[in-house]
Structure formats: structure tokens, C-alpha cells
C-alpha positions as CSV (number, residue, x, y, z in Angstrom):
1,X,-3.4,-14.8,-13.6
2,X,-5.7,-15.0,-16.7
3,X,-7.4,-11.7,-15.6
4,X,-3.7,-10.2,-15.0
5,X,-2.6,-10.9,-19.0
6,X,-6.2,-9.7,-20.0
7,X,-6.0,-6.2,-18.0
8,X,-2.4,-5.5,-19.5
9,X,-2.7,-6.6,-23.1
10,X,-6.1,-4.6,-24.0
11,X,-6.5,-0.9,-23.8
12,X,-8.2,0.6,-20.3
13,X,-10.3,2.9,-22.3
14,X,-10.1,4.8,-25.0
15,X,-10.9,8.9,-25.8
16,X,-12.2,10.3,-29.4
17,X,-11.8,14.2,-30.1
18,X,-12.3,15.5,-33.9
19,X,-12.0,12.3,-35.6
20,X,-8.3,11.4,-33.4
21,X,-8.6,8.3,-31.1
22,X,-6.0,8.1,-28.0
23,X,-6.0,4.4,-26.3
24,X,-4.2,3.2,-23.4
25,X,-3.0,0.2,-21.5
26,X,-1.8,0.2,-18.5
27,X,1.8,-0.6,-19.7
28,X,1.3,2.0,-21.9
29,X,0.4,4.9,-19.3
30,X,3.3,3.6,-17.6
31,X,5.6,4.3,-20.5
32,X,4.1,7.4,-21.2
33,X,5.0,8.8,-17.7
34,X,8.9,7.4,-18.1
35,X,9.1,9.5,-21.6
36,X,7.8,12.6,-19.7
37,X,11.0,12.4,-17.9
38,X,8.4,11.2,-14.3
39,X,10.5,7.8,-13.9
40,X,10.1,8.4,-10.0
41,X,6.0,7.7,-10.8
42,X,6.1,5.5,-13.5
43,X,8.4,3.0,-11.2
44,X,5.9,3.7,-8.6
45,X,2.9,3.2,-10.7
46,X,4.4,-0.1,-12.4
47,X,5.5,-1.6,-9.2
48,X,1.9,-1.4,-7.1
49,X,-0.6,-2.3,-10.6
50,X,1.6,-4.6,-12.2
51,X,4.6,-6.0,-10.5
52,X,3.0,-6.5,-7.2
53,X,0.0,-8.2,-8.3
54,X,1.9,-10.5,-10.5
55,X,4.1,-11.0,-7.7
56,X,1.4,-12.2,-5.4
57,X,-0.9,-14.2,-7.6
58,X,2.3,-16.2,-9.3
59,X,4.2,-16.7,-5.6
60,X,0.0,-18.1,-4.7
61,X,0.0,-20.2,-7.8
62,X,4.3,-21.5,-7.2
63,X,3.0,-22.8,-3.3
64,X,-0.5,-23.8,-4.3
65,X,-0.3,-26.0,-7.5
66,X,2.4,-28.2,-6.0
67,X,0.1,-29.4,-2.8
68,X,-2.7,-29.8,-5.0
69,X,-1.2,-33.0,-6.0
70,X,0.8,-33.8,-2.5
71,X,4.4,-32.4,-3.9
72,X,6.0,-30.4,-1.3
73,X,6.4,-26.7,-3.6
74,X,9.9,-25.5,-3.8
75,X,11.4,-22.9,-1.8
76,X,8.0,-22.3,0.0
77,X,9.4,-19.9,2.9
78,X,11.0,-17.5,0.3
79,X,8.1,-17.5,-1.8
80,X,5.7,-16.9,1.1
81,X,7.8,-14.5,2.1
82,X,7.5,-12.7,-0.9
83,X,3.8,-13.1,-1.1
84,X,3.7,-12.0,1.7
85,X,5.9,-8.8,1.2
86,X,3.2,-8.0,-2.4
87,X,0.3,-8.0,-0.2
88,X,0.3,-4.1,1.4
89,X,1.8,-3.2,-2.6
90,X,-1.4,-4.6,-4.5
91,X,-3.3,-1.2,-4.8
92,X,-5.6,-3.0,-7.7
93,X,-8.7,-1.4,-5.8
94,X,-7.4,1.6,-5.2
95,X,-6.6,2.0,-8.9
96,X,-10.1,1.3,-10.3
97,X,-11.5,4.3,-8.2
98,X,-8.9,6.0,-9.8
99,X,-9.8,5.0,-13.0
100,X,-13.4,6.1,-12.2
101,X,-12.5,9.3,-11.3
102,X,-10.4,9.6,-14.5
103,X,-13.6,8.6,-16.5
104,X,-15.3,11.5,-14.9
105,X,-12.9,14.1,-15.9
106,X,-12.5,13.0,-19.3
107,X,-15.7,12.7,-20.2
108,X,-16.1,16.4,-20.0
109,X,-13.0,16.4,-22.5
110,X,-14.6,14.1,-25.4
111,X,-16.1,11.3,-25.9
112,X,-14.8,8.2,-24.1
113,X,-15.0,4.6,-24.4
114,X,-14.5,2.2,-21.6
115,X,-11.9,-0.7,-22.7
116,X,-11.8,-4.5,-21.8
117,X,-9.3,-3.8,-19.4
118,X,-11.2,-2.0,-16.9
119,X,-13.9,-4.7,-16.9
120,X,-10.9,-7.3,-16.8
121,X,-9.3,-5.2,-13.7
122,X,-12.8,-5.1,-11.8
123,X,-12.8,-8.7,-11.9
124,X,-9.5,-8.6,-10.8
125,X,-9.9,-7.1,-7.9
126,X,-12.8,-9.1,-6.8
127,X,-10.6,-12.6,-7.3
128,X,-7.9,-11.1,-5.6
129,X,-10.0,-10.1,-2.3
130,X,-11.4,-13.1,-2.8
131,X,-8.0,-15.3,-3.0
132,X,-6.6,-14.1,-0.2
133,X,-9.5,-14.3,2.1
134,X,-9.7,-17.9,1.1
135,X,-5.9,-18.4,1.2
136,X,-4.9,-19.8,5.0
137,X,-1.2,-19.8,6.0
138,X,-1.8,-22.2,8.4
139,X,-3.0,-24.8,6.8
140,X,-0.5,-24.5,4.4
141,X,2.2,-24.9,6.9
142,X,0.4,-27.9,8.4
143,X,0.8,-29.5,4.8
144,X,4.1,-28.3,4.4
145,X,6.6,-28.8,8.0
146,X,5.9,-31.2,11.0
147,X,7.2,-28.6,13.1
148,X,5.3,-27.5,16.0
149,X,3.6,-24.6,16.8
150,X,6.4,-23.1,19.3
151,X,9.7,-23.7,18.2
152,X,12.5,-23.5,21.0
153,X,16.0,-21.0,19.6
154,X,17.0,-20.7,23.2
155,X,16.4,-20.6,26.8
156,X,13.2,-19.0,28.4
157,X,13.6,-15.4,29.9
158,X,11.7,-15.4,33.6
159,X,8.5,-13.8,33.5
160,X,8.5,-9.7,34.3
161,X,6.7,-9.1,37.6
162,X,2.9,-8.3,36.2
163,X,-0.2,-10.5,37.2
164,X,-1.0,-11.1,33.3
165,X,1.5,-13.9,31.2
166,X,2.5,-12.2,27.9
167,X,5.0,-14.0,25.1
168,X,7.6,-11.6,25.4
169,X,8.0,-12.2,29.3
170,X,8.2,-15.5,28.6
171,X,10.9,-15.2,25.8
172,X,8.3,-15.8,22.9
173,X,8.6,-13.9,19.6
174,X,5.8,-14.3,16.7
175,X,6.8,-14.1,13.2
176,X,5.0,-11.6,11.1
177,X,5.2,-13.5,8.2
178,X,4.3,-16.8,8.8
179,X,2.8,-16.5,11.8
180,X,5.0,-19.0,14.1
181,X,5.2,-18.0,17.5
182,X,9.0,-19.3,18.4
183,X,11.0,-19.4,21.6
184,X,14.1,-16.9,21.6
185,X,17.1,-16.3,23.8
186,X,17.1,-13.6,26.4
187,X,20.0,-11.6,24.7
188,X,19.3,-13.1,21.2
189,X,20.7,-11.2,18.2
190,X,20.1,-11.5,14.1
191,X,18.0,-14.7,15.1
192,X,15.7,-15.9,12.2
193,X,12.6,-17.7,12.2
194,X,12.7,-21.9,12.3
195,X,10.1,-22.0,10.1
196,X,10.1,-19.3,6.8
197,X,13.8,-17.6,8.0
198,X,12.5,-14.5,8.0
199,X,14.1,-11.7,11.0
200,X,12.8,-12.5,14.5
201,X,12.7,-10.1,17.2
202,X,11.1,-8.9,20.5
203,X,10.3,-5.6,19.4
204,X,11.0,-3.8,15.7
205,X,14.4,-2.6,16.1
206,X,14.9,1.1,16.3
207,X,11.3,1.6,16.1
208,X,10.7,4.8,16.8
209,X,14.0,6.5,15.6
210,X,13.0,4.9,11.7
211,X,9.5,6.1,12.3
212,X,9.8,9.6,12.8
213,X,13.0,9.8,10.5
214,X,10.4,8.5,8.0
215,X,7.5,10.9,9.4
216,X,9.8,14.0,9.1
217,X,10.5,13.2,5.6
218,X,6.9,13.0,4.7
219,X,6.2,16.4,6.2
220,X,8.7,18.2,4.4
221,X,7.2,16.7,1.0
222,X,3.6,17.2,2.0
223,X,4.1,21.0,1.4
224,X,5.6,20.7,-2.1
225,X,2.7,18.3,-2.7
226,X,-0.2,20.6,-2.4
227,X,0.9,23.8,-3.2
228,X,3.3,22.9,-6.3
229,X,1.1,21.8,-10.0
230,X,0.1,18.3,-9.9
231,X,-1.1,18.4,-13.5
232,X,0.4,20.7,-16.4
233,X,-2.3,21.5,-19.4
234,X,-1.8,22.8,-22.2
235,X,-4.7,23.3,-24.9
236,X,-5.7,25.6,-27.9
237,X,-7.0,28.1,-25.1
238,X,-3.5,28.5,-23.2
239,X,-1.9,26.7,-20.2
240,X,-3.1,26.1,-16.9
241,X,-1.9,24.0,-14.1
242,X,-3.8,22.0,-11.7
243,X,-3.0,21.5,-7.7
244,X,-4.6,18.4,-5.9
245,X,-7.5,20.9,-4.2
246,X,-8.2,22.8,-7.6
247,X,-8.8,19.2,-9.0
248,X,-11.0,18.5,-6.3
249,X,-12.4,22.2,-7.2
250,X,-13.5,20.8,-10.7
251,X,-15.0,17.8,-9.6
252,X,-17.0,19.7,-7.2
253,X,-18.0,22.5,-9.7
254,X,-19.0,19.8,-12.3
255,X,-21.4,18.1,-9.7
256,X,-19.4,15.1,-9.0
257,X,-19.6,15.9,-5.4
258,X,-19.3,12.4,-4.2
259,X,-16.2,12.0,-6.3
260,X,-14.6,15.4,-5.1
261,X,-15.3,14.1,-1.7
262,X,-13.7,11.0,-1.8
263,X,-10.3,12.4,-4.1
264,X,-10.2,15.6,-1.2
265,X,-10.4,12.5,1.6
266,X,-7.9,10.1,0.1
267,X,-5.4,12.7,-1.2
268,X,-5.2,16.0,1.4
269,X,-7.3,14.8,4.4
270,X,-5.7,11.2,4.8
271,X,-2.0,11.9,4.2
272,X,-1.9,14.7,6.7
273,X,-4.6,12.5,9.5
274,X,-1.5,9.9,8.8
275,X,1.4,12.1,9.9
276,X,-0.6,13.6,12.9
277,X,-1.7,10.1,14.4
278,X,1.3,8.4,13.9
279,X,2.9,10.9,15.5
280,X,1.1,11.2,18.4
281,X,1.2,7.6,18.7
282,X,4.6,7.4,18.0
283,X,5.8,10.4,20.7
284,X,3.0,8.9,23.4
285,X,5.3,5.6,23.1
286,X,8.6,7.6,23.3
287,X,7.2,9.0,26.2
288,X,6.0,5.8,28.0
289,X,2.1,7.1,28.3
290,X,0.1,4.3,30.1
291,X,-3.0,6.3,28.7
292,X,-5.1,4.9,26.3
293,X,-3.9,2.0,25.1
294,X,-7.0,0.5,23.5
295,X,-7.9,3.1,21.8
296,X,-4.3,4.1,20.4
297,X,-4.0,0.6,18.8
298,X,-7.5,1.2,17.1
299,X,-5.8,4.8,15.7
300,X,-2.2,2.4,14.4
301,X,-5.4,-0.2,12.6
302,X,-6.9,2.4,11.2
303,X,-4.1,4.2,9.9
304,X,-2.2,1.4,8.3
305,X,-5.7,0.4,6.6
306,X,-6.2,3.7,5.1
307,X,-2.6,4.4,3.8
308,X,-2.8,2.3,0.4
309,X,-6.0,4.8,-0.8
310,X,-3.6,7.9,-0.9
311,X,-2.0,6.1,-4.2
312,X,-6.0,7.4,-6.0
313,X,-4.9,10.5,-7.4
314,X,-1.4,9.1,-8.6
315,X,-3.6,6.9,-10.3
316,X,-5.7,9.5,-12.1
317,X,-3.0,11.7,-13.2
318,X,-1.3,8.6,-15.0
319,X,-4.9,7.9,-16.8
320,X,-4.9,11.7,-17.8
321,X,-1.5,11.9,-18.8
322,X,-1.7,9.0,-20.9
323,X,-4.9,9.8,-22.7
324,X,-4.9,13.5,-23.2
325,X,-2.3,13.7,-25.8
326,X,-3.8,14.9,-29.0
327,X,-0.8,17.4,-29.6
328,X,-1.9,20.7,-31.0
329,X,-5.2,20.5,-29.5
330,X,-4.7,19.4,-25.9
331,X,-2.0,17.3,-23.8
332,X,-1.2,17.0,-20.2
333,X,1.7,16.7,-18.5
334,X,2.2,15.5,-14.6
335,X,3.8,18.2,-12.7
336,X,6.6,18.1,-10.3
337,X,4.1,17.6,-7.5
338,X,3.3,14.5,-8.0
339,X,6.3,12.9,-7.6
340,X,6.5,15.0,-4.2
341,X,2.5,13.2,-3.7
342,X,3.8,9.8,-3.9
343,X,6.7,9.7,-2.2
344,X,4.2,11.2,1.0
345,X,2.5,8.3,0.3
346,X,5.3,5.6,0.0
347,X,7.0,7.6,3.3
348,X,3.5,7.7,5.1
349,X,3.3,3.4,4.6
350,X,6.2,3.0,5.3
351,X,6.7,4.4,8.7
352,X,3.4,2.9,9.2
353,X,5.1,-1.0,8.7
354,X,8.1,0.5,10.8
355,X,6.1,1.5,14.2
356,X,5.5,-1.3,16.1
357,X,2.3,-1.3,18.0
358,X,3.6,-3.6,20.6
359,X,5.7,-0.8,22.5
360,X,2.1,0.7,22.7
361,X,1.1,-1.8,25.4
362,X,4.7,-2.4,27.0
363,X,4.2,0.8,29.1
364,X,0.5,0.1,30.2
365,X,1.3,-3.6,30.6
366,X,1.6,-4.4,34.1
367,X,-1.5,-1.4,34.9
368,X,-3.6,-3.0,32.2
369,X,-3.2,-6.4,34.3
370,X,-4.0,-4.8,37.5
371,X,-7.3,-3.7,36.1
């Protein structure tokens, strides 16, 4: 929490041209955006550097400073809940490879000067990693409710006719949030867990109907997103605007090929991998395919780890917007493509959280058994 205030009080970094200093804070790039009329991408911006981490380190601090001295901490299954809600949100990772790549670009603008705040959001994003790898739910719930593991909310359902035992034949539901695996009633509806009250189901309702609503969506806007400006600049030698690949152009023409690399991966080559494979995993369930299954829940992992690092060149734009603004001589502007870029991204996670990799294996349950 003390590396939160520091990394939003002092500036990020700082940019001299011709005697005329431009220094930012996060806040302030936030604001900037917002004035530019981009309130879409400030919001988004604010919400996964800010809010979220604030969210999850104070909702950590609210359960964990109250068992340090054997109090029970108020509320705890709302404020897991929302802890647990922050944790896919927290991009701080994601945004100091942004910054990075900002760095890059700017320093073939004018001299730049590295603030306090990108040390202080380094740090912060090792403590973080660090937190919640060291943070165990159930321990915490051990401490907190004498309720056992399995919780009965109903009558078991009789086993479906497979040689292997799974949960859900046996009327078991596990809650993603606080993990509890809880016994449900055969035709149970709007049931919440015993433990943290969050939904409890069988399977994600309406599934597959969210997920490609939310899949279509994010093809439409992938179009606008690449082939509309991303970046308006204007400068003492005229006006140019900037897509996402002539961005990754410069970086490559500059000889920051690692960096053109990794912005061409995370912002063309991973939003478009996402629609594809969930997709195909999400059609391959609609069709019952027993093929595969192993490998198509490696695809759903890999997908929903890679979906946060889209957010890197929403990240640089907002560093750029907020720190090229010396007026006569040189500002930029974000262009209507970003907005387009981050609601691909928002869409793409999204549908990611809505597919539910169980129906996957419900099809190739009873072969998987047999073999």
C-alpha cells in the first residue's frame, strides 16, 4: 500500500525539449486522456493501474490485519470476493512494459528523465506477485469458518453411467471464488455458496451463447482497431497519424527490434490468436467434439494467461499522450482507434472468464474413462 501512494503521488518520468519540462503521474496521464474527450480509455486505464490494485492490496490488508491478532475481519466473504474479482484487473506488469516501451520512443523525442514512480511501480509489481503467491485462501478459511470442506444444499444426484466418479455426477459444484466444493440439488436454481455467497452452479450459465455474443463483438472492433489512427501527431513539421503496425514499424526502424517484437505480439498477433482459439474451442464444445480434450484445455490456459498483455499499447499511448504536449512544437493526441483497441481487449477477457472449460470435458467424459 506504501508503494501504491508512492507510484501515484510522484511523477513517472519526466521529458525536457528547448528549455520546457513536461512531467506526469499516473493520475495525471489519466486526466489528460479524460480532457482529450477519450473518457472510454481513461476509465479503462484508471480502473486496471489504480483502482484495481488499490482494490486488491486494501481488501488483502481489511482480511489480513484482523487475524494477525485472532479478530475474526468483517465481512470477509464480500471482501474476498472482491479481492478476488481485482485479481485478472491488476495489469501493474503489463503497464511497466508499457512504460518501457514509452521510454523508448520518447527518448528519440528529447531528453527524458525516469521519475520515482516507475522505480516505486517496479517494486510494486514485484510485492504484488509476491503477495499473492504467499497469500493462501485456505488457510484463511480454516481461521475464519468451522465449516467443512463439502457443504450439503441438497440431495445427491445418482452418478451418470461412466466408469470414472466426477463432482458434477455426484451433485458437487466448486466455488470459483473461495474454492469450496459444496453439495447442490439436482434441479437447483439461484443457489449460493455456504461459505463466501457467491453464485453456485454446475456449469456457467449460457456459456457459450455469452461467449460468442462477446467474441462477435470483438471481431467487429478488431478492424477499426488496426486500420483506424491509434495516435494523432502534430508537430512543427505537419501532422501524421500512427496505426498500431506503423508503431511497431518505428520501433523496428529505430533498432528496437525486441521491443517491436513484443508490442506486434501483444497488440495484433495476441488479440486476433484470442478470437480464433476461443472460437474454435468454443464451436468444438457447441458441437460436442470428444476430440482433444487435453490439449483444448491447454489452448483455454493459455489464452486466458495471455489476454491481460493486450492492455501494453493502451498503456504506451496514455504515457505519450500525457507527456508530448509542448503545444506549438509537438503534442499528441490518442486516436479513435484506441478506444476501439481496448474495448477488443476488455471483450477478448471477458469472453475468456464467460467460457467455461468444464463443457470441454462433459462430451469426452465417459470416452476419456474408458481409456
Amino acid at each position: 500500500m506504501v508503494l501504491i501512494v508512492i507510484s501515484n503521488l510522484y511523477p513517472i518520468v519526466g521529458l525536457s525539449i528547448n528549455g520546457t519540462v513536461v512531467q506526469t503521474t499516473l493520475g495525471g496521464a489519466v486526466r489528460v486522456l479524460y480532457l482529450d474527450g477519450m473518457w472510454p480509455l481513461a476509465g479503462l486505464v484508471f480502473a486496471t493501474t489504480i483502482l484495481m490494485p488499490v482494490v486488491q492490496t486494501a481488501s488483502m490488508l481489511w482480511i489480513l490485519l484482523p487475524l494477525s491478532v485472532n479478530r475474526i475481519p468483517w465481512h470477509t466473504a464480500m471482501v474476498f470476493r472482491l479481492y478476488h474479482l481485482a485479481g485478472p484487473w491488476t495489469m501493474t506488469e503489463v503497464l511497466i512494459l508499457g512504460l518501457l516501451v514509452a521510454l523508448v520512443k520518447l527518448a528519440h523525442i528529447a531528453s527524458v528523465a525516469v521519475g520515482v514512480a516507475l522505480w516505486s511501480f517496479g517494486a510494486l509489481m514485484l510485492v504484488l506477485a509476491a503477495a499473492a503467491a504467499a497469500f493462501e485462501p485456505r488457510d484463511l478459511w480454516s481461521r475464519v469458518t468451522a465449516e467443512r470442506d463439502t457443504v450439503d444444499a441438497g440431495q445427491a444426484r445418482e452418478p451418470a453411467p461412466c466408469d470414472a466418479v466426477t463432482a458434477a455426477q455426484h451433485g458437487l459444484a466448486l466455488c470459483h471464488d473461495c474454492g469450496l466444493l459444496a453439495r447442490v440439488p439436482a434441479h437447483g436454481q439461484n443457489l449460493s455458496c455456504p461459505r463466501c455467497g457467491a453464485s453456485l452452479h454446475m456449469r456457467t450459465p449460457n456459456s457459450l451463447s455469452r461467449t460468442w455474443a462477446l467474441l462477435i463483438a470483438a471481431t467487429v472492433l478488431y478492424i477499426p482497431a488496426n486500420v483506424l489512427p491509434v495516435m494523432n501527431t502534430s508537430s512543427l513539421f505537419g501532422a501524421q497519424k500512427d496505426t498500431i503496425m506503423s508503431g511497431v514499424a518505428y520501433l523496428w526502424t529505430s533498432g528496437s527490434w525486441l521491443l517491436a517484437a513484443i508490442v506486434f505480439i501483444a497488440s495484433v498477433a495476441v488479440p486476433m490468436l484470442k478470437i480464433l482459439a476461443l472460437a474454435y474451442l468454443t464451436a468444438s464444445t457447441q458441437l460436442q467434439s470428444k476430440r482433444l480434450p487435453e490439449q483444448r484445455t491447454r489452448i483455454y490456459r493459455a489464452v486466458e494467461f495471455v489476454g491481460r498483455w493486450s492492455m501494453l499499447d493502451i498503456y504506451v499511448i496514455t504515457m505519450l499522450v500525457a507527456l508530448v504536449q509542448f503545444k506549438s512544437l509537438a503534442t499528441i493526441e490518442a486516436g479513435p482507434a484506441a478506444i476501439a483497441f481496448g474495448a477488443v481487449v476488455v471483450l477478448t477477457m471477458f469472453a475468456a472468464m464467460t467460457f467455461d472449460p468444464r463443457l470441454i470435458w462433459d462430451a469426452a467424459e465417459c470416452d476419456h474413462a474408458r481409456s
